[in-house]
Residue frames relative to the residue before (quaternion, step in Angstrom):
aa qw qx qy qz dx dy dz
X 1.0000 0.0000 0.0000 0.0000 0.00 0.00 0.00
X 0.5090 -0.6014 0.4911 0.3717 3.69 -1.07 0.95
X 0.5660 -0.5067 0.6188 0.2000 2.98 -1.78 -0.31
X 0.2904 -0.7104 0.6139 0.1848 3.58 -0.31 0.90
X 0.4599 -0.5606 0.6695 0.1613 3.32 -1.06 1.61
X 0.4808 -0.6477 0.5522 0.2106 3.51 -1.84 1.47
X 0.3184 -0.7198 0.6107 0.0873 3.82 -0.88 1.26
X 0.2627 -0.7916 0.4950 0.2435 3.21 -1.15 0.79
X 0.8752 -0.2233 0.1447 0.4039 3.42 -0.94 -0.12
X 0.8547 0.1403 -0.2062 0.4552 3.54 1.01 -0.73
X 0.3799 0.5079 -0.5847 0.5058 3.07 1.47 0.74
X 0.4058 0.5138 -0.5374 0.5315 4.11 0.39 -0.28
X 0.6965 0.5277 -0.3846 0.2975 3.74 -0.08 -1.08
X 0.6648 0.6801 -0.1025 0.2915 2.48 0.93 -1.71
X 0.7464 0.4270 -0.0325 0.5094 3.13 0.37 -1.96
X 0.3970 0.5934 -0.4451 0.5405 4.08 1.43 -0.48
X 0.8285 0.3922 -0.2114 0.3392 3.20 -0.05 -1.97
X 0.5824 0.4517 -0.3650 0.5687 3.94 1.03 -0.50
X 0.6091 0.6136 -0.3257 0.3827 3.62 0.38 -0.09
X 0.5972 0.5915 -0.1208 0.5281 3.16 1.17 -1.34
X 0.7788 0.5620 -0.1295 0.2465 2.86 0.52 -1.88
X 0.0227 -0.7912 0.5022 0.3483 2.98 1.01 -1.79
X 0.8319 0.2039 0.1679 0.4880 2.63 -1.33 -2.15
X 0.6487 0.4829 -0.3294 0.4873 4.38 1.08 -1.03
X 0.6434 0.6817 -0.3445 0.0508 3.38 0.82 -0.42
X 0.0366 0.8559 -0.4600 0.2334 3.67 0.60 1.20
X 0.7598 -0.4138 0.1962 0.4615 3.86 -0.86 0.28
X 0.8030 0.5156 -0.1010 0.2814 3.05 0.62 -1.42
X 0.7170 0.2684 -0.2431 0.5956 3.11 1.09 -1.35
X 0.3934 0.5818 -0.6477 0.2954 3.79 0.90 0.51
X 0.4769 0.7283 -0.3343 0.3610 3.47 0.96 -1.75
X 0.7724 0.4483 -0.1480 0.4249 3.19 0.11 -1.78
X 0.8039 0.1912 -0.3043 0.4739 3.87 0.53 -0.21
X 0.5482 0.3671 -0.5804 0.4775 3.52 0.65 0.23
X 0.5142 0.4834 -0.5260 0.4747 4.19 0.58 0.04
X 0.7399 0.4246 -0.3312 0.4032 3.48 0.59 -0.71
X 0.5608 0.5601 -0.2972 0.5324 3.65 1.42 -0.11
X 0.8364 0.2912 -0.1743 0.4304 3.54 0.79 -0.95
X 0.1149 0.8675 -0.4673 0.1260 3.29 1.40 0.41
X 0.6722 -0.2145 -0.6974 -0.1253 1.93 -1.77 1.27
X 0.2347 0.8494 -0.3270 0.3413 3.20 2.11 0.84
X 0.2437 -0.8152 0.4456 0.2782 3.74 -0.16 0.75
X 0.0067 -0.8276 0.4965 0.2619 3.48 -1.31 -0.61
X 0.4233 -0.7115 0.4111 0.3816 3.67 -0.26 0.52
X 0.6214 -0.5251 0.4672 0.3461 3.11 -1.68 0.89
X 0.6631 0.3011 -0.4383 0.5268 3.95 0.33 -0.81
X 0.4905 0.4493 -0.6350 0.3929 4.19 -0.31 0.16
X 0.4712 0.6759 -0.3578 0.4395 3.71 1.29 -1.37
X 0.7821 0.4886 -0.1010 0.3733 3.18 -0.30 -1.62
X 0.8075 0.4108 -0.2755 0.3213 3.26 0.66 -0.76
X 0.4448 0.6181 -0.2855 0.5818 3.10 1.93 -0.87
X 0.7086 0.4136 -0.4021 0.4063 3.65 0.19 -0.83
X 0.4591 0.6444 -0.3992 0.4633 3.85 1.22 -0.34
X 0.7514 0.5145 -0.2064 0.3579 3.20 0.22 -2.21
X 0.6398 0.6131 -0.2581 0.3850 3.20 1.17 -1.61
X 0.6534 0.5760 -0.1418 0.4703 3.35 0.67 -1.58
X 0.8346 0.2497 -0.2366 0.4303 3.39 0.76 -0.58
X 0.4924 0.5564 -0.4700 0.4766 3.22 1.28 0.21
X 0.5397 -0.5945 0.4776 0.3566 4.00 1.25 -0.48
X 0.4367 0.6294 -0.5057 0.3968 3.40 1.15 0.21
X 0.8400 -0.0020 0.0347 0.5415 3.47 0.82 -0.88
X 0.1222 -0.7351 0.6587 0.1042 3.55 -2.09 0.52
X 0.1544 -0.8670 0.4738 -0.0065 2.69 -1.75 0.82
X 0.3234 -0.8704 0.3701 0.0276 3.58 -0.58 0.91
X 0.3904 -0.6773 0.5135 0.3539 3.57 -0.59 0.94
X 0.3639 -0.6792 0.6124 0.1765 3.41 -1.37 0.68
X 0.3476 -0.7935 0.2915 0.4057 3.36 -0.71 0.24
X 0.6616 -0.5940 0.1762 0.4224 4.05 -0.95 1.08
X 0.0917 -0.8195 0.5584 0.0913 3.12 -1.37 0.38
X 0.7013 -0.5129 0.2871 0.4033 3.69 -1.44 0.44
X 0.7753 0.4297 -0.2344 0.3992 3.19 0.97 -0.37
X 0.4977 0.3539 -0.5005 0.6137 3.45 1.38 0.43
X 0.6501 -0.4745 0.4120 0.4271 4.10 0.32 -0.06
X 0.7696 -0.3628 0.3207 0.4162 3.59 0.84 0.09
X 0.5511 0.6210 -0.2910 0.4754 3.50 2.14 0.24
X 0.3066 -0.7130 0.5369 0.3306 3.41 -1.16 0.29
X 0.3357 -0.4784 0.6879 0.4303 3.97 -1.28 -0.20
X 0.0186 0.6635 -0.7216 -0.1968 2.62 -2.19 0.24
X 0.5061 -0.7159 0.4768 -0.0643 2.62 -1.15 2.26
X 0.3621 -0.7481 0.5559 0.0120 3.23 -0.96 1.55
X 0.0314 0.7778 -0.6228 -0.0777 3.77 -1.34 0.70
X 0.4175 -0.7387 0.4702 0.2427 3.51 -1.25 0.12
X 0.4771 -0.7526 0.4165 0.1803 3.07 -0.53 1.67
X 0.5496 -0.4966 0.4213 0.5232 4.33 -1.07 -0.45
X 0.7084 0.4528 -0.3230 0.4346 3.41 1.29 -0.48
X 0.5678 0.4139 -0.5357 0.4683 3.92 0.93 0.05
X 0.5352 0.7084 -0.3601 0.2864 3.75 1.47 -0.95
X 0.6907 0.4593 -0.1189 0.5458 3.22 1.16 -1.32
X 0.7246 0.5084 -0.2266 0.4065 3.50 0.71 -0.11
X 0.6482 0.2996 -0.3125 0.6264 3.35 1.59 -0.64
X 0.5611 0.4629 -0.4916 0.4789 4.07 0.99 0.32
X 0.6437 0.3181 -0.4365 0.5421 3.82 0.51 -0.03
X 0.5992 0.3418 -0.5426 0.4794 4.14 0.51 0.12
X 0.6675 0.4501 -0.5120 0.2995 3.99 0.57 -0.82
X 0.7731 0.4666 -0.3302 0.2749 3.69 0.91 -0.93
X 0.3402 0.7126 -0.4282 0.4394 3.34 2.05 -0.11
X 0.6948 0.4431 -0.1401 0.5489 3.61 0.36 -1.81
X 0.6916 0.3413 -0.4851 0.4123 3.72 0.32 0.16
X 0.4113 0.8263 -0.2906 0.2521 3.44 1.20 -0.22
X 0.8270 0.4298 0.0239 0.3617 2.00 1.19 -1.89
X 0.5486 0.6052 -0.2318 0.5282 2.81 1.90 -0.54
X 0.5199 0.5843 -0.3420 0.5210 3.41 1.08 0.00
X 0.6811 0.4682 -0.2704 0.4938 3.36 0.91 -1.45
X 0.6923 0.4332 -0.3487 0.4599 3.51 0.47 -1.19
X 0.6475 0.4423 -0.3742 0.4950 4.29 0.18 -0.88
X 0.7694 0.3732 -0.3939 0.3369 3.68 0.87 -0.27
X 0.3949 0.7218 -0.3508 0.4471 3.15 2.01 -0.47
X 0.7559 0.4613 -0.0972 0.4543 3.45 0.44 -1.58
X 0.2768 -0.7774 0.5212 0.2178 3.87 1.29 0.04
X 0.7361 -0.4296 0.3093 0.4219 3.90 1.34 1.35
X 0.1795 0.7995 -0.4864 0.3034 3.39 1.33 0.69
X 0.0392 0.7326 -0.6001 -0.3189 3.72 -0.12 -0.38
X 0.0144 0.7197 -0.6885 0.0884 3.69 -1.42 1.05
X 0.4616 0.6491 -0.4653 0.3861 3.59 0.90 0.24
X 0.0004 -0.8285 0.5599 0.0142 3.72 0.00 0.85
X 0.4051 -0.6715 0.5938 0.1800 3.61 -0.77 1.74
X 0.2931 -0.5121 0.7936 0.1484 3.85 -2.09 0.75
């Protein structure tokens, strides 16, 4: 079995938000939950877009025109899935980032410093 190439931070976002999504998972309403993740930090839709590229070519993920409809004007979406190799890659960043969260709550002797938007 390959190695899942290391993902940075907004591919993590990324791949979260295609997860979630499923079957919804298309440009926009990605956009719209990795904003809802990085509150109250923004991110542009082309940063979006490009990750879904990077992503897509790394084999982590694929994606399919849908077919158009009246209510995009006669456009299709193209709808985004998650491959075993983005799968396997955002589970070695989630158990990485729990680590750390361990390390840090033991650092802090249970301090709370986590401040909720």
């Amino acid at each position: 079995m390959a190695k899942a190439d290391s993902i940075g931070q907004l591919e993590q976002l990324v791949l979260t938000a295609i997860l979630r999504l499923g079957d919804d998972a298309y440009g926009v309403s990605i956009h719209s939950t990795v904003e809802e993740l990085t509150k109250p930090r923004a991110v542009s839709l082309g940063a979006i877009y490009v990750t879904l590229d990077r992503l897509e070519s790394k084999g982590m993920l694929t994606s399919r025109l849908t077919d158009p409809t009246p209510e995009r004007g006669g456009r299709a979406k193209r709808c985004y899935r998650l491959e075993a190799l983005g799968e396997r890659a955002l589970k070695e960043s989630a158990v990485t980032a729990k680590r750390m969260w361990d390390m840090i709550g033991s650092a802090l002797g249970g301090r709370k410093w986590v401040k909720e938007y």
